[in-house]
DRENVEXMAR-194417 format. One record per residue (C-alpha): residue number from 1; residue in one letter; z negated, y negated, x. Coordinates in pm, whole numbers, plus 32768, in hexadecimal, padded with zeros to 4 digits. Last residue first. Example, Ala and Ser with C-alpha at 12.3 -4.5 7.8 and 13.67 -1.06 7.14 Angstrom:
<recs>
<rec 2,S,<7D36,806A,8557>>
<rec 1,A,<7CF4,81C2,84CE>>
</recs>
This chain:
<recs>
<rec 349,X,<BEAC,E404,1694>>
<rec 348,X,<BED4,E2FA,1783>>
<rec 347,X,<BFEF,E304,1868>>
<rec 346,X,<C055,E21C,1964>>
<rec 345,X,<BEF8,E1E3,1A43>>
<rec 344,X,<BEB7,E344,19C0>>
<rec 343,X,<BFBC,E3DB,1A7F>>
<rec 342,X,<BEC3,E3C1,1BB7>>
<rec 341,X,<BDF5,E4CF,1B53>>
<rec 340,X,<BD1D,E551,1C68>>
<rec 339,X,<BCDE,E3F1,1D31>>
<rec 338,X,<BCFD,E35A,1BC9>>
<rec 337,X,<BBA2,E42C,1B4D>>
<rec 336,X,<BB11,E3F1,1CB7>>
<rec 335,X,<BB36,E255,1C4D>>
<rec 334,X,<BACA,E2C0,1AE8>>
<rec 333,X,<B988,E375,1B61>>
<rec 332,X,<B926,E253,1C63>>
<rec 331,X,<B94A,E16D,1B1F>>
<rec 330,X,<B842,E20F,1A5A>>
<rec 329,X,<B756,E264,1B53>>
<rec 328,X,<B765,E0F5,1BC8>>
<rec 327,X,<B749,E081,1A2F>>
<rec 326,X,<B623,E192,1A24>>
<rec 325,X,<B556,E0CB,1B5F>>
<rec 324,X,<B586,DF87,1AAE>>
<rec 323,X,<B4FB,DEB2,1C0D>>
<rec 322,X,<B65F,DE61,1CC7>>
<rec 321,X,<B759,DE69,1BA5>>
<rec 320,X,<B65E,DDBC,1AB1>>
<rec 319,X,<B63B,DCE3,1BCC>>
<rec 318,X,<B783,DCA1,1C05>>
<rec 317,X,<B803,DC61,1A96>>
<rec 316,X,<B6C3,DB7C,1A2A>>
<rec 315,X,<B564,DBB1,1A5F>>
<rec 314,X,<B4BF,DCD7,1B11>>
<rec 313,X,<B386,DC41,1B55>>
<rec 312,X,<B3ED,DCAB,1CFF>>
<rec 311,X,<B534,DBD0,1C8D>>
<rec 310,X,<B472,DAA7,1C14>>
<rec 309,X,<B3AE,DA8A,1D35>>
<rec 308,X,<B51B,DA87,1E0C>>
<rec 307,X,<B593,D99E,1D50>>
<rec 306,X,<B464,D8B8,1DA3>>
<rec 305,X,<B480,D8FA,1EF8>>
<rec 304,X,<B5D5,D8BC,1F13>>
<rec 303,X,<B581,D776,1E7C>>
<rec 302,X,<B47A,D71E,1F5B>>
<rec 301,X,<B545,D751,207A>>
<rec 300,X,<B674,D67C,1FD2>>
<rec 299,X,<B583,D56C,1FAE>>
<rec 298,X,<B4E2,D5C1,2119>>
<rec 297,X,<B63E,D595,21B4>>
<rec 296,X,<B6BE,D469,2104>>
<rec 295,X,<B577,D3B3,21AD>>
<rec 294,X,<B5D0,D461,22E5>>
<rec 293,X,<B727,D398,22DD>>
<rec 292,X,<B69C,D255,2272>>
<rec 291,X,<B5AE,D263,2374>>
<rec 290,X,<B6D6,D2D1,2470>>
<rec 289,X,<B7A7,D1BB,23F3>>
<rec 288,X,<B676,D0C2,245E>>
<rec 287,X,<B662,D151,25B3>>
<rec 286,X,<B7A2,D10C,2609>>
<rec 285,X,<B7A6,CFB5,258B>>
<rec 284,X,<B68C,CF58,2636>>
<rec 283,X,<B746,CFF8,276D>>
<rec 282,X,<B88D,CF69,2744>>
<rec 281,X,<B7C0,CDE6,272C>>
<rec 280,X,<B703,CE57,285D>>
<rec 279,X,<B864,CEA1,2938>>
<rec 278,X,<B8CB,CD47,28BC>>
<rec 277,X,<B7A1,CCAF,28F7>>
<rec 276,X,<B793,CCF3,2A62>>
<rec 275,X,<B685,CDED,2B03>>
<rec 274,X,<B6DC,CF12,2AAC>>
<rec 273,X,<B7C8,CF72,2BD8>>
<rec 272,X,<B6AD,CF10,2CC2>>
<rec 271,X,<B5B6,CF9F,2C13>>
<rec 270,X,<B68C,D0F4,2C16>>
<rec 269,X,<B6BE,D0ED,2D89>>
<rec 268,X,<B54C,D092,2DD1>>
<rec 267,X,<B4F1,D1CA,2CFD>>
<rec 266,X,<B5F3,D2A7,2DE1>>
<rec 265,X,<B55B,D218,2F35>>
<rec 264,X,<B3F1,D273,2E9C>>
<rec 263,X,<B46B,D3DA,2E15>>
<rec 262,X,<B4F3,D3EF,2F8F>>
<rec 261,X,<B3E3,D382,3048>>
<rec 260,X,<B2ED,D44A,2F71>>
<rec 259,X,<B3A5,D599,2FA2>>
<rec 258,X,<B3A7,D534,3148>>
<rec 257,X,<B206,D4FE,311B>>
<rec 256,X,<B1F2,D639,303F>>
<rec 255,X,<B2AF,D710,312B>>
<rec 254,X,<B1DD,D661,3247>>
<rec 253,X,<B0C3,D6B8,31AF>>
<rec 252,X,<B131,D83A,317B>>
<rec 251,X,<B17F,D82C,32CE>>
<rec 250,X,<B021,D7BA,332E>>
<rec 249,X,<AF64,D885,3262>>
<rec 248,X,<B04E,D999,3308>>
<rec 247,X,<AFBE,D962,346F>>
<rec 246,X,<AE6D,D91B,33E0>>
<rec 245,X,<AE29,DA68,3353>>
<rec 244,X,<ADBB,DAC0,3482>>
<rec 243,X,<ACF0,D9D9,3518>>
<rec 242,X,<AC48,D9E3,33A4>>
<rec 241,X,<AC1B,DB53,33A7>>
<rec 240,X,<AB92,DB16,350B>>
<rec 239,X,<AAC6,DA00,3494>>
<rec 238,X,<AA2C,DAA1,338F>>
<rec 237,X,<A9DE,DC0D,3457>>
<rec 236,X,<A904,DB1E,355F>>
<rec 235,X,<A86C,DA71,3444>>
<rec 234,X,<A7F4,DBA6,3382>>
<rec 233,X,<A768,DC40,34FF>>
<rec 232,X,<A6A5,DADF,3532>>
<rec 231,X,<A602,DB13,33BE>>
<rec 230,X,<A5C8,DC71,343E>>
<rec 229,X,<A525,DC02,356B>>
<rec 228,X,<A47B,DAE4,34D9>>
<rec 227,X,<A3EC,DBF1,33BB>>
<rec 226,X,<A392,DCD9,34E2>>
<rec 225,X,<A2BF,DBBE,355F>>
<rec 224,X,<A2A6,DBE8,36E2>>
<rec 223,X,<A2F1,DA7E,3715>>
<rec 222,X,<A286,D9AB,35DB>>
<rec 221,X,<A142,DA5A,358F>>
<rec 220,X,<A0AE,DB2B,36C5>>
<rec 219,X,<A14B,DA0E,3799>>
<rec 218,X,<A0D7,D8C8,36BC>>
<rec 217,X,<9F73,D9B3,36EB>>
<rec 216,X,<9F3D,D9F0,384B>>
<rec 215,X,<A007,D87C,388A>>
<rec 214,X,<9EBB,D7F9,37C3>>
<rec 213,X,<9DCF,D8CB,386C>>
<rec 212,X,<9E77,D845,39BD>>
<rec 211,X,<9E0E,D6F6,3941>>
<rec 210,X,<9CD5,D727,389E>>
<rec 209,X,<9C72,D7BF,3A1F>>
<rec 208,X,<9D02,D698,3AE8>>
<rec 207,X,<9C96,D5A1,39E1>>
<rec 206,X,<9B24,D619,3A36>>
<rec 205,X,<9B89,D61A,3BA0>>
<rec 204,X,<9BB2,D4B0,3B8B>>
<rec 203,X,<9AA8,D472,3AA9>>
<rec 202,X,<99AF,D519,3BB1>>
<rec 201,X,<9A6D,D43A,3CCF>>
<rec 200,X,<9A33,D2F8,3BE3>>
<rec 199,X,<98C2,D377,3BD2>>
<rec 198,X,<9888,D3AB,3D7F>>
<rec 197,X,<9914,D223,3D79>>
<rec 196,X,<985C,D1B7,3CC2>>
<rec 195,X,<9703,D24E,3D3F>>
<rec 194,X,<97C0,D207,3ED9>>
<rec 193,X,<97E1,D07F,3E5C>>
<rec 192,X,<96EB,CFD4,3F75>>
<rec 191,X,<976F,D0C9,407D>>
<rec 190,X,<98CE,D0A3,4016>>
<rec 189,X,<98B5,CF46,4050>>
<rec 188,X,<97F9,CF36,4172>>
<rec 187,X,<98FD,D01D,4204>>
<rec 186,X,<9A16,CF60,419E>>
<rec 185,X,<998B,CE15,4232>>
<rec 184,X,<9940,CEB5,436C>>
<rec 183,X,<9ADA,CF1B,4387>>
<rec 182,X,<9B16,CDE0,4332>>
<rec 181,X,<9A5A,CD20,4447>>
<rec 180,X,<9AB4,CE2C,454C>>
<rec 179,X,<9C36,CDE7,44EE>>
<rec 178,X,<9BEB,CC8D,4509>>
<rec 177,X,<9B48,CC84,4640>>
<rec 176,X,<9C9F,CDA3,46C8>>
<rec 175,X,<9D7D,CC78,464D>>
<rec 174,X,<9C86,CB6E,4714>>
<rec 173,X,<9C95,CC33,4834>>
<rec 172,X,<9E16,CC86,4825>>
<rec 171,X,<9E80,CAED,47D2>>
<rec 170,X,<9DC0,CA9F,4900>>
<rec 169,X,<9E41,CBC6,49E9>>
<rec 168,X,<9FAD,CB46,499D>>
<rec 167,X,<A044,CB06,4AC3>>
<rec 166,X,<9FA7,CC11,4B93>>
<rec 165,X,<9FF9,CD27,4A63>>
<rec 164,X,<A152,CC9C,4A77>>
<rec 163,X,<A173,CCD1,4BEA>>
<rec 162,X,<A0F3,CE2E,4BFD>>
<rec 161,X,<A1B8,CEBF,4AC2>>
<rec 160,X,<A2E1,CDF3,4B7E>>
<rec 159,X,<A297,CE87,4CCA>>
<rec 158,X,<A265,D000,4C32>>
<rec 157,X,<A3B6,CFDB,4B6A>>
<rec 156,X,<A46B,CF67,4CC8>>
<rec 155,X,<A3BC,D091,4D78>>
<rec 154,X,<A41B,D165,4C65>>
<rec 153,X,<A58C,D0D6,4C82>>
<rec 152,X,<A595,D111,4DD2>>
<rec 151,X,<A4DF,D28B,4DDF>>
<rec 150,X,<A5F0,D2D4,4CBD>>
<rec 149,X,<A713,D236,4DC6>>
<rec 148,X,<A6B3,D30C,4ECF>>
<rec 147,X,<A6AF,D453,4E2B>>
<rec 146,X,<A814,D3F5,4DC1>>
<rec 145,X,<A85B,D589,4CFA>>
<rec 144,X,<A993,D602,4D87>>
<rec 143,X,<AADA,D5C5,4D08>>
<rec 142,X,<AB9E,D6D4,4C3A>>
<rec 141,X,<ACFE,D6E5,4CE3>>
<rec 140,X,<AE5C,D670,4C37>>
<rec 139,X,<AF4F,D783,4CAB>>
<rec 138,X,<B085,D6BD,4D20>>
<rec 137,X,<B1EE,D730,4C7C>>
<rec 136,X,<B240,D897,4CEA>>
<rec 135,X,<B356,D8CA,4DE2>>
<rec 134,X,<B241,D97F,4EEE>>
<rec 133,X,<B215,DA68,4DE7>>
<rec 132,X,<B10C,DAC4,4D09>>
<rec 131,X,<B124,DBEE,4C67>>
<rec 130,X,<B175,DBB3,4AC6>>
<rec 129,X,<B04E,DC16,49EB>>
<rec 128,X,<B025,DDB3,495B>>
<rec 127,X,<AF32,DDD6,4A63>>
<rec 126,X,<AE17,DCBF,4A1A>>
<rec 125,X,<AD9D,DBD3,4B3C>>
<rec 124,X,<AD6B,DBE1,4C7B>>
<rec 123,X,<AC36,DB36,4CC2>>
<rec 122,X,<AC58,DA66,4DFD>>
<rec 121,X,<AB54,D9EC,4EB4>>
<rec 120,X,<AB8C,D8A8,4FE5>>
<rec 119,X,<AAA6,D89D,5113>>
<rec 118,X,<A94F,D7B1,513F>>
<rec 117,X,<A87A,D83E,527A>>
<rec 116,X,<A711,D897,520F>>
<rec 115,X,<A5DD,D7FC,51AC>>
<rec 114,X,<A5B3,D8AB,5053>>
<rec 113,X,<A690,D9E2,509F>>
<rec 112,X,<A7D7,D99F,50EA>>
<rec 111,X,<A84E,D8B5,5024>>
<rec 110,X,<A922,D881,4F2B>>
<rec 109,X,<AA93,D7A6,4ED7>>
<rec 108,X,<AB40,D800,4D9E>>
<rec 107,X,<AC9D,D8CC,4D52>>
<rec 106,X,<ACB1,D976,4C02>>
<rec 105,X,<AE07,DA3D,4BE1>>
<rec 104,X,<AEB8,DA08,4AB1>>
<rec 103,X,<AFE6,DA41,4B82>>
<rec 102,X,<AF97,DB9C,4BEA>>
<rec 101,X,<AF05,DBED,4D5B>>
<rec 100,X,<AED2,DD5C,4D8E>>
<rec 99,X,<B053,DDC0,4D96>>
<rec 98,X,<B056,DCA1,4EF0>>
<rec 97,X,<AF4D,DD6E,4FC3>>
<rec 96,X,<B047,DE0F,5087>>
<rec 95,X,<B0F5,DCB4,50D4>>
<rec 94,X,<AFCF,DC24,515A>>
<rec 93,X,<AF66,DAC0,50EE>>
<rec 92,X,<AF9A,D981,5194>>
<rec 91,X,<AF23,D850,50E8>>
<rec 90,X,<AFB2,D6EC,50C7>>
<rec 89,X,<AEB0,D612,5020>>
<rec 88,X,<AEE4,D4F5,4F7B>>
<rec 87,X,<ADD4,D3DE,4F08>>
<rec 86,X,<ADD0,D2AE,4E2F>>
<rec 85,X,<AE57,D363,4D0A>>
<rec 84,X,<AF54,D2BF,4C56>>
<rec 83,X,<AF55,D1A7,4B6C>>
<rec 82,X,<AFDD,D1D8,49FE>>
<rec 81,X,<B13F,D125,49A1>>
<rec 80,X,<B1B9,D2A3,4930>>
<rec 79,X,<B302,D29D,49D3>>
<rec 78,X,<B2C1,D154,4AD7>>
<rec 77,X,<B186,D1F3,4B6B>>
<rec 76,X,<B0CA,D0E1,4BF9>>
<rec 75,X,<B029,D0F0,4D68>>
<rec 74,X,<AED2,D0F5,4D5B>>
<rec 73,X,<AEE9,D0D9,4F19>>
<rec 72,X,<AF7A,D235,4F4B>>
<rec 71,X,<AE86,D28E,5067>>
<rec 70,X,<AEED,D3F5,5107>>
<rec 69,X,<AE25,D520,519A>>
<rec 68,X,<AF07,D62D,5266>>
<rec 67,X,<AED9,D762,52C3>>
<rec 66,X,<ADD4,D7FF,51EA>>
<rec 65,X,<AD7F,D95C,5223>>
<rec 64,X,<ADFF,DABB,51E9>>
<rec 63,X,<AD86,DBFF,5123>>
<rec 62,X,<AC32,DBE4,51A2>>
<rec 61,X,<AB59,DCEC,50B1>>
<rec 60,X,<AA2B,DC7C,5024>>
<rec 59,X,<AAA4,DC94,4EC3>>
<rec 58,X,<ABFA,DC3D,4F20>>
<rec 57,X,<ABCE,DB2D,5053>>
<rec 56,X,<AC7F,DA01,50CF>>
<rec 55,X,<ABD8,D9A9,5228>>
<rec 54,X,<ABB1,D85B,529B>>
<rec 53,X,<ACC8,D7FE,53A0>>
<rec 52,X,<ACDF,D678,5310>>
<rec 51,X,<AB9C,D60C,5286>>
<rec 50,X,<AAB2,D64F,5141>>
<rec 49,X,<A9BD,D548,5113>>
<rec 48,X,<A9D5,D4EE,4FC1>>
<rec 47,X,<AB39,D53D,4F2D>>
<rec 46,X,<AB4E,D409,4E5A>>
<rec 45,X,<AC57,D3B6,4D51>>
<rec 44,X,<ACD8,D506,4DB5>>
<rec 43,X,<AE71,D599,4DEB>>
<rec 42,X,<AEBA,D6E2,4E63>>
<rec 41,X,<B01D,D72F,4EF9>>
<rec 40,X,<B0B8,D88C,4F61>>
<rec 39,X,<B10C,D915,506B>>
<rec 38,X,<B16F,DA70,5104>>
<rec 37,X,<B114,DB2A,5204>>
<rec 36,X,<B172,DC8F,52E0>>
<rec 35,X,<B072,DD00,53A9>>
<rec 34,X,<B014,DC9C,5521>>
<rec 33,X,<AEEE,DC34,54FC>>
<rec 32,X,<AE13,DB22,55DD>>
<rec 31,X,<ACC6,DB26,556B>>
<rec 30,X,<AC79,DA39,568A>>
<rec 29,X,<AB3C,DB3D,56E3>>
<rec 28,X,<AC20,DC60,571D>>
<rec 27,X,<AD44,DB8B,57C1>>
<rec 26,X,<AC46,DB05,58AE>>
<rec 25,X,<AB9C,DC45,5911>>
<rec 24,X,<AD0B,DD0C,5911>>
<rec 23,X,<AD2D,DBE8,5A1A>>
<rec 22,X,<AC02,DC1F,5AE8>>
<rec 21,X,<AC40,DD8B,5AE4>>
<rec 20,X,<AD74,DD51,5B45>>
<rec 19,X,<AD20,DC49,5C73>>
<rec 18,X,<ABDA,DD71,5CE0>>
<rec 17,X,<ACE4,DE70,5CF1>>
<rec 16,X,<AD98,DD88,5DC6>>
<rec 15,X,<AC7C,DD6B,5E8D>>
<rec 14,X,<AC24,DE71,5F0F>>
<rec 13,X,<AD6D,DED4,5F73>>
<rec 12,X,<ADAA,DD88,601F>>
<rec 11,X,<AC59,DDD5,60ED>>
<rec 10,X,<ACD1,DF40,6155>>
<rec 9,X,<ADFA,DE8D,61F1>>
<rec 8,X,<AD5E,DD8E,6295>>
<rec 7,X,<AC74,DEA8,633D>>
<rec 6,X,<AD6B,DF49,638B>>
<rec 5,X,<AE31,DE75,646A>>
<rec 4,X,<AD01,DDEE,64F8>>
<rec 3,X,<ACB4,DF76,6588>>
<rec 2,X,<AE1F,DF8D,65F1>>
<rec 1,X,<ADF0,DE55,66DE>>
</recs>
């Protein structure tokens, strides 16, 4: 009876060992963690193939996995009026790995290797951006490249190419005739014109050669011409004397043009006050008067200049005075004779 005993309990030793190994087995290969999370959401057009519980990794390194993959039907966003992403995905990231992930983060959806299991990549971003937090708005994801829809499409291209080629094999053989047809034409023709042909390519490279001799020359004569360059150097200094001169020029104009204005505005004053017969009849007479006037004024002009022709010939009182050089002697020797002896104006002896 004690033998049975023990041998039961041996056997539940064994094998409870063998139930924890079994479970540490299970949690191992669930990649069950106990770490600290957070979430945050991802949104794609189309994530591929990628299912709920695929890793999340940081250049190859799992930092969580998706939890939860969500259908959001094109919904409309009613602040922007764009539709949303088709797809939401919740993921679950550990905490210590949270100061890696900034919010310009890239998140896209890779494989592992060329045949293996799809799981989400994160690049995390530059350091001086915001860390993303589990409050953040939804990261819009990069989708993956639709393998299966370019092999669709080519096969669709491929079918139509196909089809259209079947349809139309008539219209292709007698197009690809034609094509022969012309193409043998051409050659016959060049065949039968190959000593023409062989002198048009000799003129050709005849005007080639008395062509660039011609640039050679236009260069050597209009181009590296000191006298253009000089020429060129006069006209550069002319028209930045005249650029700046033209400032003043310009003042000066408008000087004139204001000067104008006025002496215009004054002469259309004086018209206007002219132009009656009253103010006309005042004017004639004006100007008559002032004939008469410098009539008067050349007779007595031409009479002071005939006294005056008689004085320098020393005729009559004043010009014996002014041109009898003795008389002037005489009478400057009376006047100092009074200045000294005044008494004689009353006395005589």
């Amino acid at each position: 009876m004690a033998s049975s005993r023990s041998i039961e309990v041996k056997v539940g030793i064994l094998i409870l060992p063998a139930l924890g190994l079994l479970a540490a087995f299970i949690l191992v290969m669930g990649g069950i963690n106990f770490q600290p999370t957070y979430s945050i959401l991802v949104e794609f057009d189309n994530p591929g193939g990628v299912q709920t519980g695929a890793p999340v990794k940081i250049a190859g390194v799992k930092v969580g996995k998706i939890d939860e993959i969500s259908f959001q039907g094109g919904r409309i966003e009613e602040s922007t009026g764009r539709r949303l992403p088709l797809v939401r995905m919740k993921v679950n990231l550990e905490k210590r790995y949270q100061e890696s992930i900034r919010e310009n983060a890239l998140f896209y959806v890779t494989t592992q290797g060329v045949l293996g299991e799809q799981f989400l990549a994160i690049e995390p971003g530059s350091s001086d951006a915001p860390i993303l937090t589990e409050s953040s708005k939804p990261v819009r994801g990069l989708d993956p490249p639709r393998l299966d829809m370019l092999l669709a499409e080519s096969y669709e291209l491929l079918h139509g190419a196909v089809t259209a080629v079947r349809e139309n094999k008539q219209e292709l053989s007698e197009t690809f005739t034609s094509l022969r047809t012309t193409l043998k034409a051409t050659s016959t023709l060049l065949n039968s014109n190959q000593d023409r042909l062989d002198r048009i390519l000799a003129n050709v490279e005849n005007a080639t050669v008395e062509g660039n001799e011609l640039l050679k020359n236009v260069n050597e004569k209009y181009v590296d011409n000191p006298k253009i360059e000089k020429i060129i150097d006069n006209v550069d200094s002319v028209s930045t004397r005249v650029a700046a001169e033209t400032p003043a020029l310009l003042a000066d104009t408008r000087v004139v043009l204001a000067d104008g204005k006025v002496a215009v505005a004054n002469t259309r004053r004086f018209t206007d006050s002219i132009a009656n017969e009253e103010q006309a009849a005042k004017i004639k007479k004006v100007v008559d008067d002032t004939s008469t006037l410098l009539s008067k004024a050349n007779a007595t002009a031409s009479d002071a200049q005939y006294m005056v022709s008689q004085m320098r010939k020393g005729r009559g009182s004043v010009g014996a005075l002014l041109m009898d050089e003795q008389l002037f002697d005489d009478l400057q020797e009376m006047v100092r004779d009074l200045k000294h002896n005044p008494w004689k104006f009353f006395w005589r002896e």
